[in-house]
N, C-alpha and C positions, 0 to 999 in steps of 0.2 A: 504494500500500500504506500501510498504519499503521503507522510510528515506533513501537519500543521505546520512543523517549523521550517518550512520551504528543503526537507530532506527527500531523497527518494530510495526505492529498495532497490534499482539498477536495472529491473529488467524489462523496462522500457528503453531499447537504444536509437541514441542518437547520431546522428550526422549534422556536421558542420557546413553548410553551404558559404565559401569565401574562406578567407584568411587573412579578415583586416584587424584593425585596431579591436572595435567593437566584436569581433567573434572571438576575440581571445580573451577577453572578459566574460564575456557568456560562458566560455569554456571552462575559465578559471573557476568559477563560481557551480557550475556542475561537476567536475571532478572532483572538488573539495566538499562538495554537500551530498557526496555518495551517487550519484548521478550515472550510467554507461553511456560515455563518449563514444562507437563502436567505429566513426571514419569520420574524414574528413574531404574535402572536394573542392580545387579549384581551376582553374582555366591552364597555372603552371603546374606539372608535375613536381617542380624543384620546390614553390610555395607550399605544395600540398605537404611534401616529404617536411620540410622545416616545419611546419605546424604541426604536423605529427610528433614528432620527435618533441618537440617546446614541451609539448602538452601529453606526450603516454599514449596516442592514440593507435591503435593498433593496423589501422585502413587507412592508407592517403591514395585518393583517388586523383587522376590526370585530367578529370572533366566534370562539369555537373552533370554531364547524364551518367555517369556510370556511380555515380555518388547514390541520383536518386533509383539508381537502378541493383544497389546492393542489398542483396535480399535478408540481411542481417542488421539494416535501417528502418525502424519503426518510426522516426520522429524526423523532420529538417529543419533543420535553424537557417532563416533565408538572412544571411549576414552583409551583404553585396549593398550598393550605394541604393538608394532608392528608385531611382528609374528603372531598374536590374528586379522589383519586386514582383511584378504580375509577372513575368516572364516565365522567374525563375520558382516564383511558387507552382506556377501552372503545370510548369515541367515536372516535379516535384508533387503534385495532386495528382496528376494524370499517371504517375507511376503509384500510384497507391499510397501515398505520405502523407503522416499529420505533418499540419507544416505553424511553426513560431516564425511569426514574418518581425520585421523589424519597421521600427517605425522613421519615418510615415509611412504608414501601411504599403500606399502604394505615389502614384505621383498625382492625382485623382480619384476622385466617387465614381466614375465608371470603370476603372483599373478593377477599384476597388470591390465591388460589386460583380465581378467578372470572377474573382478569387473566392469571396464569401457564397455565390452560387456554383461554383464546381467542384466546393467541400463539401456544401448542404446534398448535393447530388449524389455524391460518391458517399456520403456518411462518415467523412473524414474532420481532423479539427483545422481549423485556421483561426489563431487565436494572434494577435496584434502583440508583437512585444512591448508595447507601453508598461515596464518595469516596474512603472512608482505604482500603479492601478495598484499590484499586490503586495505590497510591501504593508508590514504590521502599523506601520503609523498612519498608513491612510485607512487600513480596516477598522483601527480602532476612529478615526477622525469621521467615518461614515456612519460607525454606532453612537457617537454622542452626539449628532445633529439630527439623526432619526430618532432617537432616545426624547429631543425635544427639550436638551439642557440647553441650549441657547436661543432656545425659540425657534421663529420664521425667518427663514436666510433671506438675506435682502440684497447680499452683494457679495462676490469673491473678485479676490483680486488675488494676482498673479504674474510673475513678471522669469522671462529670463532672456539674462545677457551677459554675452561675455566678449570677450575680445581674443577673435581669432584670428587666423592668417588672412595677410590682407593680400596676396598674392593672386592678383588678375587669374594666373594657370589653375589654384588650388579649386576644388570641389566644391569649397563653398562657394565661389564667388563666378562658379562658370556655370550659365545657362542648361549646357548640355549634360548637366550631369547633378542638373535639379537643384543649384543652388541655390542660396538667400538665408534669410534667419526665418522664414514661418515654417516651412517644411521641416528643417532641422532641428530650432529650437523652439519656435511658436508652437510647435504640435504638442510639449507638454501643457504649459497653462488652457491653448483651446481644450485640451482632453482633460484636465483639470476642471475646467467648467463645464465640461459636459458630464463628470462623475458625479458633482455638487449641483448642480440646475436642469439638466438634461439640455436637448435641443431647443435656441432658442427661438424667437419667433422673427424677430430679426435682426442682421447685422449692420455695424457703422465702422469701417477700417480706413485707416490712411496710412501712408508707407514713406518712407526714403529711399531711393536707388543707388546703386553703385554705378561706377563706371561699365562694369561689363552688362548690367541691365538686369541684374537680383535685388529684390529686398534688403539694404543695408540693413532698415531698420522698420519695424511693423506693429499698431495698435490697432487693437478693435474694441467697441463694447457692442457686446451682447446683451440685448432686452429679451425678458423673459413676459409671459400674459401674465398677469397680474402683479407688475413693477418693480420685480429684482432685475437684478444686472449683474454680469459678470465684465470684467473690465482685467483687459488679455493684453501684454507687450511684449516683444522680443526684437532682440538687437544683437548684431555677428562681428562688431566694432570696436564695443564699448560695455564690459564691465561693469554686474552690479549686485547687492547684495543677495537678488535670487530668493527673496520671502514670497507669502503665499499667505492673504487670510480670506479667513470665512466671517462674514460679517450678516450678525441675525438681531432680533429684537429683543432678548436677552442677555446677549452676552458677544464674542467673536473669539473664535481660534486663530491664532498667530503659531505660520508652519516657519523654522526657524532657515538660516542658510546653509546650505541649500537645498530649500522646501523638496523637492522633487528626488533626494534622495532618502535615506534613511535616516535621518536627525529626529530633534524634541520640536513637540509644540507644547505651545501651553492655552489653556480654554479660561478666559476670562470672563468674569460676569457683568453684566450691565456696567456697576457701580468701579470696575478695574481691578476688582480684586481675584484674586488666583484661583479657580475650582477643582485645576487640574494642569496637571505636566507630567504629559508620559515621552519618555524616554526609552525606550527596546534593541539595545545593541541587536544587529546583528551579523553573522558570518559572514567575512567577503564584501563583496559592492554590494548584496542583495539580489541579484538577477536570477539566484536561484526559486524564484516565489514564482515568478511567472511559467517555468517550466514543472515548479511543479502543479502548480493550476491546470498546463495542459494536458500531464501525465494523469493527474481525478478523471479530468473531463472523459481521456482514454477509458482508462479502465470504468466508467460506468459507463458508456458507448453514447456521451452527448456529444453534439456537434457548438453545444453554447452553455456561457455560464451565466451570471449571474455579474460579476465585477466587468468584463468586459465584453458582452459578449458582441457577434459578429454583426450586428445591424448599428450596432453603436461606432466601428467604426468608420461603416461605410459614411456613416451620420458624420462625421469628424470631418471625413476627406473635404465631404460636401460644403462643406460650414468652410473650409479653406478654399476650395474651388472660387466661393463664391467672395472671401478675403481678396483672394487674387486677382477675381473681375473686377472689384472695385478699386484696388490698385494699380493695375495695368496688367500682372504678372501673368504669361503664358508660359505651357512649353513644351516641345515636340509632343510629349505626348497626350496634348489636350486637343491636337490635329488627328489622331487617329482616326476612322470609322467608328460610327457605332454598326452594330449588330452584334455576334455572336465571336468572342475571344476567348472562351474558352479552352480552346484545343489548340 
């Protein structure tokens, strides 16, 4: 079975799709939390070989198809840059694979929707790696606003920025390979306020541009029917403390820096005074919560949960789609065809 405390019994195995920054943290955090790593798969044999060995892993595959093609792969971690998601999950679904995509899901609500309908089809999981979703401080942060210790939420706010490379060539800052700061790092606080408010009813976004034609920097608020707001920032530039509150009629939760990982909050009453401060080390960066949220889902044979499930985040994409109308932001693949991209 799967450990509450984001542990697992091993014998659900895994495959690593990629061999980037971010898959070696996934990794890390699943080896050390009892987890079977069982291969790894990337475009070079030579990458795949080195992350193999970094990591223990027993399989280094020379492609993604023979990755999602190894019959001793129960699970795909899709690790690859974000435009590389519908693709590479597809390929990965259509071989029979639960697939942990990485977020942003995908680079669109129709990518997106493309993936969550040929999991629901095949009876397979596709669960969004949005990491904070499971992490013990937001589980405890969603039972004491539904508990109704701080009342009627009226507002979250939510910010991240940080200051990355500013290099025209890098990934964040080049069109073709899905840059800007909403995609990257706006996709936590919008998904933050879609955990706390759900879908709102409508959006107000303004942006700053780079040279190369990404989102330097990006706000929205979201109005919700009956006059809460979520109020969303993110910046690729410029550094900042990365807090996070929930703001109700009783009281507010103040998520500490940086909210989006595993730190303390504390839940303040109306009047300022302290009701609560949880604090919950845990093992690693955390990453291990979300795989094992996918491994329950397996073994009781759903295709959705409960913390994230898969309509929620085609709801996300969408809620950015439409961020990015209202800024200018396109990109190759919001030119695609519609119809049928499943296969």
């Amino acid at each position: 079975m799967t450990l509450s405390n984001g542990t697992s019994d091993g014998t659900i195995r895994w495959g690593i799709l990629g061999t980037g920054f971010i898959a070696g943290l996934q990794t890390q955090d699943l080896k050390e939390n009892g987890f079977t790593v069982q291969a790894v798969g990337s475009r070079s044999a030579e990458s795949s070989r080195s992350f193999a060995d970094k990591f223990g892993i027993a399989t280094a595959h020379g492609s993604y198809e023979d990755l999602v093609a190894d019959p001793l792969v129960d699970v795909v971690y899709i690790a690859t840059p974000h435009p590389f998601h519908h693709a590479n999950a597809l390929l990965a679904l259509n071989a029979g694979k639960h697939v942990l995509v990485e977020k942003s899901f995908t680079m669109n609500a129709r990518e997106a929707r493309d993936i969550v309908g040929l999991a629901e089809s095949k009876g397979l999981v596709a669960l969004e790696a949005m990491w904070t979703r499971f992490l013990p401080h937001m589980i405890r942060l969603r039972e004491i606003i539904a508990a109704g210790t701080i009342g009627e939420v009226r507002k979250v706010v939510a910010s991240h920025n940080q200051n990355l490379p500013k290099d025209p060539a890098h990934r964040l800052n080049n069109p073709a390979l899905g840059g800007g700061a909403l995609l990257d790092l706006g996709v936590y606080p919008v998904s933050f306020a879609f955990d706390i408010l759900g879908t709102p009813a409508s959006i107000r976004a303004s942006a700053a541009m780079t040279a190369t034609g990404v989102d330097r920097q990006t706000a929205a608020v979201f109005d919700y029917d009956g006059g809460a707001q979520a109020i969303v920032d993110c910046e690729l530039d410029a550094a900042s403390a990365n807090r996070a509150m929930v703001i109700a009629t009783e009281g507010w939760i103040d998520v500490e820096h940086t909210w989006y990982n595993p730190v303390p909050f504390t839940v303040h009453a109306a009047d300022g005074s302290v009701g609560e401060r949880y604090e919950q080390p845990v093992n690693g960066r955390g990453m291990q919560f979300q795989a094992a949220e996918l491994e329950r889902l397996v073994r009781e044979g759903s295709t959705a949960g409960t913390i994230l499930p898969p309509d929620e985040s085609v709801a996300v994409m969408a809620a950015m789609d439409e961020i990015r109308r209202q800024i200018g932001l396109s990109y190759d693949a919001d030119a695609a065809p519609e119809g049928n991209h499943r296969d």
